[in-house]
N, C-alpha and C positions, 0 to 999 in steps of 0.2 A: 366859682360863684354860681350859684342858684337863678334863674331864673324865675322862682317860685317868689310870690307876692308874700310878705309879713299879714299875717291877717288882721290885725288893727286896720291897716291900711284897707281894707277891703272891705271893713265891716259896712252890714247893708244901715244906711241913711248919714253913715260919716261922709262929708266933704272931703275929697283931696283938697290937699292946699298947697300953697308954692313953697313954701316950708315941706312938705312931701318932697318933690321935684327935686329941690333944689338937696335936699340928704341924700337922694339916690346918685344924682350926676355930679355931684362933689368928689368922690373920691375915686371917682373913674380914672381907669388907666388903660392904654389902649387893648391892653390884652384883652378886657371886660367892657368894652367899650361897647359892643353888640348886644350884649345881654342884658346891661343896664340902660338902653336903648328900648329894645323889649319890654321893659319891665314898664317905662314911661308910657308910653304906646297904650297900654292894657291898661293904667290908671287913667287916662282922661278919653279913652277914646268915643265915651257918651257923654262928652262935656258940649256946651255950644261953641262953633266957631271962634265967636270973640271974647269967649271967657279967659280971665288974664292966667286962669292955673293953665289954660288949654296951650296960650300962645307962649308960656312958659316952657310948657313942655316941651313944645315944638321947636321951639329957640336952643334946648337943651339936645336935642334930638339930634337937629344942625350940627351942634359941636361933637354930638359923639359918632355920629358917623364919618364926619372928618378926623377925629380921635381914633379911630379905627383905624382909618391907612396908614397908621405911623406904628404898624402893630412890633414894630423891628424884624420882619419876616423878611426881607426884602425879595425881588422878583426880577432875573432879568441875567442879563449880563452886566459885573460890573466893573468899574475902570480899571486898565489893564490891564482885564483877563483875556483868554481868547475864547471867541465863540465856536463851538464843534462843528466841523465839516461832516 
């Protein structure tokens, strides 16, 4: 997955809208979960504070950064392995 913006979405005087947001963070899966992250970030990041696309985004943002730790990478020692001396 590209991190690269569709240009519709970009184009100068069009509105994001939550209808944006919510096509991007829909189909997320943790693998992608940073980069469609990313991609929300850079659509509202000159919105105002309380604008509902902005706290959309942001609300979505939450979930995929949590969607991220679950990347099935796991880290660590796990049960009933032994740890190297």
């Amino acid at each position: 997955m590209s991190e690269a913006e569709r240009p519709d979405r970009l184009a100068e005087g069009r509105r994001v809208t939550i209808e944006d947001i919510r096509a991007l963070a829909g189909p997320s899966t943790p693998h992608f979960a940073l980069q469609i992250r990313n991609r929300i970030r850079r659509l509202i990041e000159g919105l105002p504070e309380d604008d509902p696309v902005r706290l959309e985004g942001e609300r979505h943002i939450a979930r995929l950064e949590q969607l991220a730790q679950h990347s099935g990478d796991p880290r660590g020692v796990g049960p009933g392995a032994q740890a190297a001396h």
